[in-house]
N, C-alpha and C positions, 0 to 999 in steps of 0.2 A: 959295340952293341951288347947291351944285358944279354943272359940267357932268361930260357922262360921260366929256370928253376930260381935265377937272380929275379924277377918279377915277383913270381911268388912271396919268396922272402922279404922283401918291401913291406912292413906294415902297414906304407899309404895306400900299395895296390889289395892290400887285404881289407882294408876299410872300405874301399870304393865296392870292391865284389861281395862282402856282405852287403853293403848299402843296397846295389841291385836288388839280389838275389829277396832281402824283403821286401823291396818294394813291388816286385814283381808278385812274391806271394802274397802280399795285402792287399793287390789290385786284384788279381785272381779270388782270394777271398771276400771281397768285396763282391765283387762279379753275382759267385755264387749265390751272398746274402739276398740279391735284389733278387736274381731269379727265383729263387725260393718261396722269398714274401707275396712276389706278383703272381705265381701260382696257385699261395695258399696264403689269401687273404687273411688277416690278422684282426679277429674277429671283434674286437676290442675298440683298435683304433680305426678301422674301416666301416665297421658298421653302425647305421642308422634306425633308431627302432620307430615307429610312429604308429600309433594304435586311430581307427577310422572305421567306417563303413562304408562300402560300394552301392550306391546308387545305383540301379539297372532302368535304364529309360526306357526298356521293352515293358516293363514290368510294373512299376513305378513301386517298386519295392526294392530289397535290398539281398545283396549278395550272403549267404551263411554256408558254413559248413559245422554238417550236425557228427561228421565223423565221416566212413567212405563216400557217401553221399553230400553233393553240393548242388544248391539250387539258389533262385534267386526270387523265392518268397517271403524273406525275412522283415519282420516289423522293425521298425524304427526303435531302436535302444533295444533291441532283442538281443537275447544272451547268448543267441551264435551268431549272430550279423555280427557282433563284436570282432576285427579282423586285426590281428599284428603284424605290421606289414615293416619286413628286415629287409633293407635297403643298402647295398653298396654303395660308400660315397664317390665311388669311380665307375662314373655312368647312370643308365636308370636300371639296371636288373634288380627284380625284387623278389623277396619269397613273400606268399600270402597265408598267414594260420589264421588259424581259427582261437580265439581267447578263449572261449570254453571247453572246445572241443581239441585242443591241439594238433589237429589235423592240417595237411598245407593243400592247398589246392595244385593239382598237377595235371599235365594232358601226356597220356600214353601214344605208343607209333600209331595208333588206330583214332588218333582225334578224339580222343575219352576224357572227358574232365573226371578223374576223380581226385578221393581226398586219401592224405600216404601221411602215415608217422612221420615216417624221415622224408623230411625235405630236400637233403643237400644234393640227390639228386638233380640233373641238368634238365630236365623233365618239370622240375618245382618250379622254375626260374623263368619270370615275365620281363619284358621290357615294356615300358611304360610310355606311350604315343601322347600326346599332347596336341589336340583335335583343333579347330577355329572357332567350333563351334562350343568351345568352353566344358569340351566332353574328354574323358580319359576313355584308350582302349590299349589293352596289355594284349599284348603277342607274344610265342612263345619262343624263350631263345633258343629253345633247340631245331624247334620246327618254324622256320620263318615262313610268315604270310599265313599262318595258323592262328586264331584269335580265339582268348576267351571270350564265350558268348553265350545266353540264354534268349530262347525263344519267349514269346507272349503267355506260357505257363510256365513258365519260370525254368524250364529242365532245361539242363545245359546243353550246348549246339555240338555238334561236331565239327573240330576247328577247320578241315578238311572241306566244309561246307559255307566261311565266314568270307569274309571281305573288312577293310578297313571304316566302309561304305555305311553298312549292315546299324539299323540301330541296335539290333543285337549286341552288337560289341560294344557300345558305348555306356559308360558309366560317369558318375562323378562323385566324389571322395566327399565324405559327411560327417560332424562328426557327432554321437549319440543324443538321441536327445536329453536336452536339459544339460550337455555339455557345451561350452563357449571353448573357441580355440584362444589360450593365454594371449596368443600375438594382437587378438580382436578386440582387450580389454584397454587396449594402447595406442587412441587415439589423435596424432598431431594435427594441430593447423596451424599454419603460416600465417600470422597476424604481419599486416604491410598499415603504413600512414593511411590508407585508405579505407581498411577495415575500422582503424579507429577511431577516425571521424565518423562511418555512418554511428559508430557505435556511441559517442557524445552525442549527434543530432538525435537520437533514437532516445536518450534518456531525457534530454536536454531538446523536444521538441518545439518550436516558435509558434508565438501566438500572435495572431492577428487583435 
């Protein structure tokens, strides 16, 4: 039987034990990379930007931020209704600025909507509900069952006071006026044998 100083000296058992020994550190390195990235999203390839307005159905105006202060009196194609809404393509969390005003809408431990420079705060960050009734409402993900929401004069709700429920929270997403979304410019129909016979009878009507 070898010794383990005979093993060693083997060139094959010295190939085989490096061989582990990387693979083990490349798996571990690898490891690391992923927890890393999924920590701290990779602002580039994970992010979504989409620029819009918030429809407020309390209000029948629109959501703005003029800077610390956020309300939901904003005219149609108004140059703080104007909103940059930065979207994680993993899930719906989103930040909301403001285009003019580069302010992010946020809710403080006290149910506060106000408006922050930095957004990257967990405080900045909505999830985005998707209603039946063809209405958006953003919750907040730090405070769950906290909604953004503005009453009938437009000043924002205390989220401590919201429901999913509330038309307060409900919005729907616009986009400026006199802007067309590109997707809307592109529209298909399914021409079948049927469609194009009414469409010969119809050129090609018969006469008595």
């Amino acid at each position: 039987m070898s010794s383990p100083s005979e093993l060693h000296a083997d060139p094959r058992t010295d190939c085989i034990l490096s061989f582990l020994q990387e693979s083990q550190q490349t798996s571990a390195d690898f490891r690391i990379y992923i927890e890393n990235h999924t920590r701290n999203p990779d602002d580039l390839s994970r992010k979504q930007i989409r620029i819009y307005q918030l429809y407020s159905r309390t209000t029948g105006k629109h959501v703005q931020i003029l800077g610390k202060k956020v309300n939901a009196n904003g005219d149609d194609g108004g140059k703080y209704a104007l909103l940059v809404v930065e979207t994680e393509t993993f899930g719906s969390h989103i930040r909301i600025k403001g285009k003019e005003s580069e302010y992010y809408i946020c809710m403080n431990k006290n149910g506060k909507i106000v408006g922050k420079l930095n957004g990257r705060n967990q405080e900045c960050v909505f999830v985005e509900e998707f209603l039946e009734n063809n209405y958006t409402a953003l919750v907040s993900a730090k405070y769950k069952g906290w909604y953004l929401g503005f009453n009938r004069k437009g000043r924002p709700k205390k989220g401590s006071r919201t429901t999913q429920t509330q038309q307060e929270v409900h919005f729907m997403k616009r986009h400026p006026k006199g802007k067309v979304d590109p997707l809307e410019e592109f529209r298909f129909t399914t021409v079948t044998k049927r469609t194009r016979r009414a469409r010969r009878l119809k050129q090609n009507p018969k006469t008595n």
